[in-house]
C-alpha positions in Angstrom: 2.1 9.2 -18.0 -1.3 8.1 -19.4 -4.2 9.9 -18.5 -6.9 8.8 -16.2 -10.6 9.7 -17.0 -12.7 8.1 -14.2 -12.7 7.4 -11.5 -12.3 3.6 -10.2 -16.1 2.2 -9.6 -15.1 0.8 -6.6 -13.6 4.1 -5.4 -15.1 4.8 -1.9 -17.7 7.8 -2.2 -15.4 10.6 -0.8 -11.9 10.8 0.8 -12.6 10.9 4.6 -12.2 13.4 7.3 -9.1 12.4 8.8 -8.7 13.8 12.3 -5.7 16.0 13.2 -3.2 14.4 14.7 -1.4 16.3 16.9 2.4 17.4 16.5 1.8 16.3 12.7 1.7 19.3 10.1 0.9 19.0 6.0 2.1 21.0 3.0 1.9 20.0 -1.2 2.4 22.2 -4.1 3.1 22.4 -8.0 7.1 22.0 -8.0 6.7 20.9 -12.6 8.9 17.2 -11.6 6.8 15.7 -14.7 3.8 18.1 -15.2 3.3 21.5 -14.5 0.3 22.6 -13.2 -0.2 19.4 -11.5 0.5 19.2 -7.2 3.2 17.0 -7.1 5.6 17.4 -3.9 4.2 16.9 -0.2 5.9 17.6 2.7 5.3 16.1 6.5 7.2 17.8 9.6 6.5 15.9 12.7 7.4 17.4 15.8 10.3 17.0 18.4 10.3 13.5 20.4 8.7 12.2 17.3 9.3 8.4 16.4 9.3 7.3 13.2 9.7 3.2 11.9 9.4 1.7 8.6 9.2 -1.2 6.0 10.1 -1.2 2.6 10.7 -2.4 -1.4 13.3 -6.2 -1.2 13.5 -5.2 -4.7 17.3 -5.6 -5.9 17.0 -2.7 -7.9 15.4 -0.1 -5.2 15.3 3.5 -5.3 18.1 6.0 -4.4 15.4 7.3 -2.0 14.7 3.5 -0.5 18.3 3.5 0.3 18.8 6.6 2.3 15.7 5.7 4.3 16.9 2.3 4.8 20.0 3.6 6.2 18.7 6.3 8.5 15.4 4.6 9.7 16.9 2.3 12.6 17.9 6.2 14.0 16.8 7.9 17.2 16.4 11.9 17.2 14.9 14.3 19.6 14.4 16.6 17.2 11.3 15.2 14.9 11.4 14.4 11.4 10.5 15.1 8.5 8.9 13.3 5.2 9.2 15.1 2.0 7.4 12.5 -1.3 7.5 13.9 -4.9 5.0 12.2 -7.6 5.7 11.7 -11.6 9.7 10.4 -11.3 10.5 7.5 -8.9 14.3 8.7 -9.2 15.2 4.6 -9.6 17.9 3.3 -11.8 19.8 6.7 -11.9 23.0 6.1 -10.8 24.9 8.5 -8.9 22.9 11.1 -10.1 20.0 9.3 -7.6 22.3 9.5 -5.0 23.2 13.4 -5.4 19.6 14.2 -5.8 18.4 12.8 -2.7 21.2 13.9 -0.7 20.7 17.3 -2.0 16.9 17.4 -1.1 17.4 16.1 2.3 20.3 18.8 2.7 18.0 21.3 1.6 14.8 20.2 3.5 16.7 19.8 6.9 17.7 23.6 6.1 14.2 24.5 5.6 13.1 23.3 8.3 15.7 22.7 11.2 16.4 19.3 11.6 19.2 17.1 11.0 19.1 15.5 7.4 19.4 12.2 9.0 15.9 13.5 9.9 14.8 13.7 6.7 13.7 10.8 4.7 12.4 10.8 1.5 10.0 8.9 -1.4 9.9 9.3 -5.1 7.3 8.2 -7.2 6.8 7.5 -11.2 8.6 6.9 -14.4 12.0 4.9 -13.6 15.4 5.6 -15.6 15.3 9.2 -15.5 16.7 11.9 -13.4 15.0 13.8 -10.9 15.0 17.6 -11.6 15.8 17.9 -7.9 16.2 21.4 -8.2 12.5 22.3 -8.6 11.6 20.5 -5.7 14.7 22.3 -3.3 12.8 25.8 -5.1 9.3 25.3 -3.4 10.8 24.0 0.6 10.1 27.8 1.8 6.8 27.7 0.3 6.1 24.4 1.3 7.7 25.1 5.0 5.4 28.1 5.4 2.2 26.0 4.3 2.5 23.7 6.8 -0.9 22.6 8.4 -2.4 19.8 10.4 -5.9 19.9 8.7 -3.7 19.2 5.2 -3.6 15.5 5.1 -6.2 15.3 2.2 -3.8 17.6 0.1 -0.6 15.8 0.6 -2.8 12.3 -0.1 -3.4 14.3 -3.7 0.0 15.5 -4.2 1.7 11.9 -3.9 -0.8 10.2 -6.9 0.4 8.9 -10.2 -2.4 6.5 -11.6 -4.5 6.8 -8.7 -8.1 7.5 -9.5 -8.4 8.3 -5.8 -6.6 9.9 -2.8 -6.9 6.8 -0.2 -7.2 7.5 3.3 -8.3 6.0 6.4 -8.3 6.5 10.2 -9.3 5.4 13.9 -9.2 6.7 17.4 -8.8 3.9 19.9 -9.4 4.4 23.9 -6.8 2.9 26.1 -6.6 3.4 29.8 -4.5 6.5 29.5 -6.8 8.1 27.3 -8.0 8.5 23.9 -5.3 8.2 21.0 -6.0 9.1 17.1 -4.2 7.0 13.8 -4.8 8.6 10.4 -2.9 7.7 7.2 -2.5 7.9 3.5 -1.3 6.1 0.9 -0.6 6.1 -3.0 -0.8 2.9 -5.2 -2.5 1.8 -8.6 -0.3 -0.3 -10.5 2.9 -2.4 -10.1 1.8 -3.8 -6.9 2.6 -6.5 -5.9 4.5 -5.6 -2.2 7.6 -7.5 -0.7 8.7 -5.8 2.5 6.3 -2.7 2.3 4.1 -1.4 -1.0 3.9 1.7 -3.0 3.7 4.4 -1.3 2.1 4.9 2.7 2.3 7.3 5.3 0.7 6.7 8.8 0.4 8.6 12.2 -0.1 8.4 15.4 -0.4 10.9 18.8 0.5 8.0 21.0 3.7 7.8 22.6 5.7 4.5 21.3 9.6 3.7 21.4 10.8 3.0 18.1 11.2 -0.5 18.8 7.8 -0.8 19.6 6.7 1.2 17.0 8.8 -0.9 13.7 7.8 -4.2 15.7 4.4 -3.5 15.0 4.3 -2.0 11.4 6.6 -4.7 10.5 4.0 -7.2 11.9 0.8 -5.7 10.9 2.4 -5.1 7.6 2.7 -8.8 6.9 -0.9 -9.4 7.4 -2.2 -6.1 5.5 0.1 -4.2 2.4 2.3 -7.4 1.8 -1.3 -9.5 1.4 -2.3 -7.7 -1.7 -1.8 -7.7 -5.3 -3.1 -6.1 -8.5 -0.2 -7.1 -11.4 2.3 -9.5 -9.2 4.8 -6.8 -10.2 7.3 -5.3 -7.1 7.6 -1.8 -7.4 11.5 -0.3 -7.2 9.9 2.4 -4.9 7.8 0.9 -2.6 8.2 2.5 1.3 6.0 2.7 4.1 6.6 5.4 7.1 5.3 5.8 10.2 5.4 8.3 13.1 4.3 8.5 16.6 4.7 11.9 17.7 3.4 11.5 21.5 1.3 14.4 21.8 -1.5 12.9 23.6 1.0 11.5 26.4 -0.7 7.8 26.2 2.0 5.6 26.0 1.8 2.9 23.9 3.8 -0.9 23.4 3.6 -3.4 21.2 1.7 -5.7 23.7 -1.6 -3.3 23.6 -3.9 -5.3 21.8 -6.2 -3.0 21.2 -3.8 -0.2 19.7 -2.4 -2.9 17.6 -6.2 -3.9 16.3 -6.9 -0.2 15.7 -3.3 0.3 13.8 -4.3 -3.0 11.7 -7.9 -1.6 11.0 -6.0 1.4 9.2 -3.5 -0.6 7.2 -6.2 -3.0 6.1 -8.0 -0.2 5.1 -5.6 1.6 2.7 -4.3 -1.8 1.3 -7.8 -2.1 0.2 -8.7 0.8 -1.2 -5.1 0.4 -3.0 -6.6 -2.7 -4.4 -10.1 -0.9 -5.5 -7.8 1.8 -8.0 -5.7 -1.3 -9.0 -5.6 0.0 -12.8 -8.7 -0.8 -14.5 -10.0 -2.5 -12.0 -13.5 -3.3 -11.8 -13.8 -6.3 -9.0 -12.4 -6.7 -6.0 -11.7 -10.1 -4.9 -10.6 -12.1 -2.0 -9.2 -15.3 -2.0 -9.5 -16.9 1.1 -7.3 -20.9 0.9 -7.4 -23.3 4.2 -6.5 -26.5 5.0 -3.5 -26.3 3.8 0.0 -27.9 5.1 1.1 -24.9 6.2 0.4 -20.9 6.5 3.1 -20.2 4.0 1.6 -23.2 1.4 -1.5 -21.9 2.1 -0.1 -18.1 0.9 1.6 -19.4 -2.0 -1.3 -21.3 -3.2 -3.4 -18.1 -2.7 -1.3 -15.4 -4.3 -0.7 -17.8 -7.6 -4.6 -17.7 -7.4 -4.6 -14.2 -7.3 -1.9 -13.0 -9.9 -3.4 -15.7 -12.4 -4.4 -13.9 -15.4 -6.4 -16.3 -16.4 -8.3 -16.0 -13.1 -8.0 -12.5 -13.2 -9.4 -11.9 -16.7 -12.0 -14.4 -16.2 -13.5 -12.4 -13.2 -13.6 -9.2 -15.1 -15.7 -11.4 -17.7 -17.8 -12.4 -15.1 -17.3 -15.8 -16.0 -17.2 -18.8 -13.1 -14.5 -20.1 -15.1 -13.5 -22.5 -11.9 -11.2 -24.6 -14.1 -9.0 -21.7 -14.2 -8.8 -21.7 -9.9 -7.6 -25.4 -10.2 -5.1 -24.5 -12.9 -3.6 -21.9 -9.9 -3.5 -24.1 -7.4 -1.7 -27.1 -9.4 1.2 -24.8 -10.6 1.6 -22.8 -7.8 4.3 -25.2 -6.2 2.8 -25.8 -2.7 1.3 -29.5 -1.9 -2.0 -30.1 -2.9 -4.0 -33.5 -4.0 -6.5 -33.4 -6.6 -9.2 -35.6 -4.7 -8.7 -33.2 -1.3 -9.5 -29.5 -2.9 -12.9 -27.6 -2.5 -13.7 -24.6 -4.0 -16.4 -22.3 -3.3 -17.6 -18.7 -4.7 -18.8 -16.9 -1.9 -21.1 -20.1 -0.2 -21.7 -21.5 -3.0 -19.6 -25.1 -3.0 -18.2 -25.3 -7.0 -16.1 -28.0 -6.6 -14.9 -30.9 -4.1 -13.5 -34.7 -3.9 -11.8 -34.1 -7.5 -14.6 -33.4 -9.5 -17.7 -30.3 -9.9 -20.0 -30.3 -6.5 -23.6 -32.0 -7.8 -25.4 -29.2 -6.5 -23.3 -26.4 -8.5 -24.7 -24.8 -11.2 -23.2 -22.5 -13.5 -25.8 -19.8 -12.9 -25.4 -19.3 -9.4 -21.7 -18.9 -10.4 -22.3 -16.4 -12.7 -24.6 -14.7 -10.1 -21.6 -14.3 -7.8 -19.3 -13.5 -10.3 -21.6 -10.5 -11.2 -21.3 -8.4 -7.7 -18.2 -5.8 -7.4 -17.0 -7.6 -4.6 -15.7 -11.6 -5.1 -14.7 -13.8 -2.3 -13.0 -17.0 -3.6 -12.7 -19.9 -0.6 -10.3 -22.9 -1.4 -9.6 -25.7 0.9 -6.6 -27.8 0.2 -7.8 -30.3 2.7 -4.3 -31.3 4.2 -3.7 -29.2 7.4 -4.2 -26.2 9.5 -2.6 -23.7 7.2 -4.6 -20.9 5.8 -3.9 -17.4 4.5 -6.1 -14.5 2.8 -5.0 -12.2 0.4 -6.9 -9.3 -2.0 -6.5 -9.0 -6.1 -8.5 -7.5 -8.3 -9.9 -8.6 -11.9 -7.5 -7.6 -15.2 -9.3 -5.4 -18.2 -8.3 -3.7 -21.1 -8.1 -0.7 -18.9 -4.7 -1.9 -17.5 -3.5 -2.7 -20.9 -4.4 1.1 -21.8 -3.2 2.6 -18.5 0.7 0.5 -19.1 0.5 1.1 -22.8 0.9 5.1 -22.4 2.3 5.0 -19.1 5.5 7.2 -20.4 3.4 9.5 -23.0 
């Protein structure tokens, strides 16, 4: 796996202090999947009346470890649960070696700890096509089980990286009538993103009290609008997987018709699909591409992710270049109605283009000004309805190239 040797510049100064949440405990450690030395397994025990809900990879060629969780997350159980993540081999496209490697962590791990294995769910992470040396993992569960700690979030963060120049986490704590509740999460994620269902790899919490129906309603929802509204490569990864759990400790209950909950949940996706976005590999700008006016919400996505995975756009931003031609190239291909004479573009509030033709008050070096700043926002109106969508891409440099190049070595 290539090496990494900075640190993304648009990395947030330091990983922050995520509050303990309550009836949620954190262990890693060096199991040598890939790399020894290197912390690579994590494991998450949530406690008993625990909820958990979940959204993952519509990738037909999935993950042994997608599967399982697929199968077990529409599941009630009393008795908690328990997450258990290795880094450095993604266990995909292994055949039934996949299968008997997950089954035989999850066997192990509800031993370990207690539970059920239908309990147990599971994420792999890394090089596909080769098998997972399960039995270094199943070695450290009694060291892992004995490490467990509710101040460890930042450690498990670590433990779950792969090209990640940064541990990405973010929190809230939201007051509802029955009291205060607390959301903290982490998440993984660099390069092959490009999410349909769920992305890369994300863990979330929560002390509220929610029903599992409540609980998938709203990560499936808030989901839509946050993870599955990035991109850095347009490529789906085999593993992606998000979890979440609501253990219940505080005793606030929670539905999916409290608005503010549900604003404070979204804050904390947003947040971690960003920062995913910032270590997109090589990444340099990030950009958001904000289209309008378009027939509807899903032309108005269409036109904005073909804006967003252009790599003509893309490498034109990390040359700083208000190459706007390229923008009008996106939107022309991308399939959804649009009319020449009807599209504006502007970079940031600067108006580029409109009626067909470059706005007379553009000039190219107020362009290149914008194009310039770290951050990019990129408004496009189609000019035929109400629909409108937003996503976040970054730019493409020869640091992605070098990254995917040795990505095996």
């Amino acid at each position: 796996m290539a090496k990494i040797t900075s640190v993304s510049p648009l990395a947030p100064a330091a990983f922050p202090d995520l509050p303990v949440i309550d009836g949620v405990r954190y262990a890693s450690v060096a199991a040598g999947v890939r790399y020894a030395g290197r912390t690579d397994v994590m494991l998450t025990l949530l406690a008993p009346g625990s909820t958990v809900a979940g959204v993952f990879t519509r990738s037909k060629t999935r993950s042994a470890c997608v599967r399982d969780c697929q199968a077990k997350i529409g599941g009630d159980g009393a008795e908690g649960a328990a997450i258990l993540v290795n880094s450095g081999n993604s266990n995909a496209f292994t055949g039934a070696a996949g299968d008997e490697s997950v089954a035989a962590i999850c066997a192990a791990t509800a031993e370990a700890t207690g539970l059920p294995a239908a309990r147990v769910f599971t994420s792999s992470t890394g090089v596909i096509g080769e098998r997972l040396p399960h039995d270094r993992i199943i070695a450290k569960l009694d060291e892992l089980n004995g490490a467990l700690d509710a101040a460890k979030g930042e450690e498990a963060a670590r433990a779950i990286m792969t090209t990640d120049t940064f541990p990405k986490g973010a929190s809230a704590t939201v007051n509802l009538p029955g009291g205060p509740v607390k959301i903290a999460g982490f998440a993984k994620g660099s390069g092959m993103i490009a999410p349909d269902m769920a992305t890369m790899l994300v863990y979330i919490f929560t002390d509220a009290k929610v029903s599992r129906a409540d609980l998938q309603r709203m990560v499936s929802e808030i989901n839509d609008r946050s993870f599955n509204c990035i991109t850095v490569d347009s490529d789906t990864s085999t593993s992606d997987s998000l979890l979440m759990g609501a253990t219940g400790a505080s005793g606030v209950s929670v539905t999916s018709a409290d608005a503010a909950f549900a604003e404070a949940l979204e804050g904390v996706f947003l947040d971690l699909a960003h920062q995913v976005v910032k270590d997109g590999e090589g990444a340099t700008k990030f950009v958001t591409v904000n289209v309008t006016g378009a027939e509807s919400d899903t032309d108005a996505r269409t036109h904005a992710m073909a804006i967003a995975n252009s790599p003509l756009v893309k490498t034109a931003i990390a040359g700083e270049d208000p190459n706007w031609g390229r923008i009008v190239m996106a939107i022309g291909k991308s399939g959804a109605a649009a009319e020449r004479d009807m599209l504006s573009i502007s970079f940031g509030d600067i108006l580029v283009a409109e009626k067909g033709w470059v706005a007379p008050s553009y000039k190219e070096a107020d362009g290149a000004s914008v194009m310039k700043q770290p951050e990019i926002i990129i408004n496009v109106d189609i000019g035929l309805g109400g629909g409108k969508a937003t996503v976040w891409t970054c730019d493409l440099t020869h640091g992605y190239i070098s990254i995917n190049a040795d990505y095996r070595s």
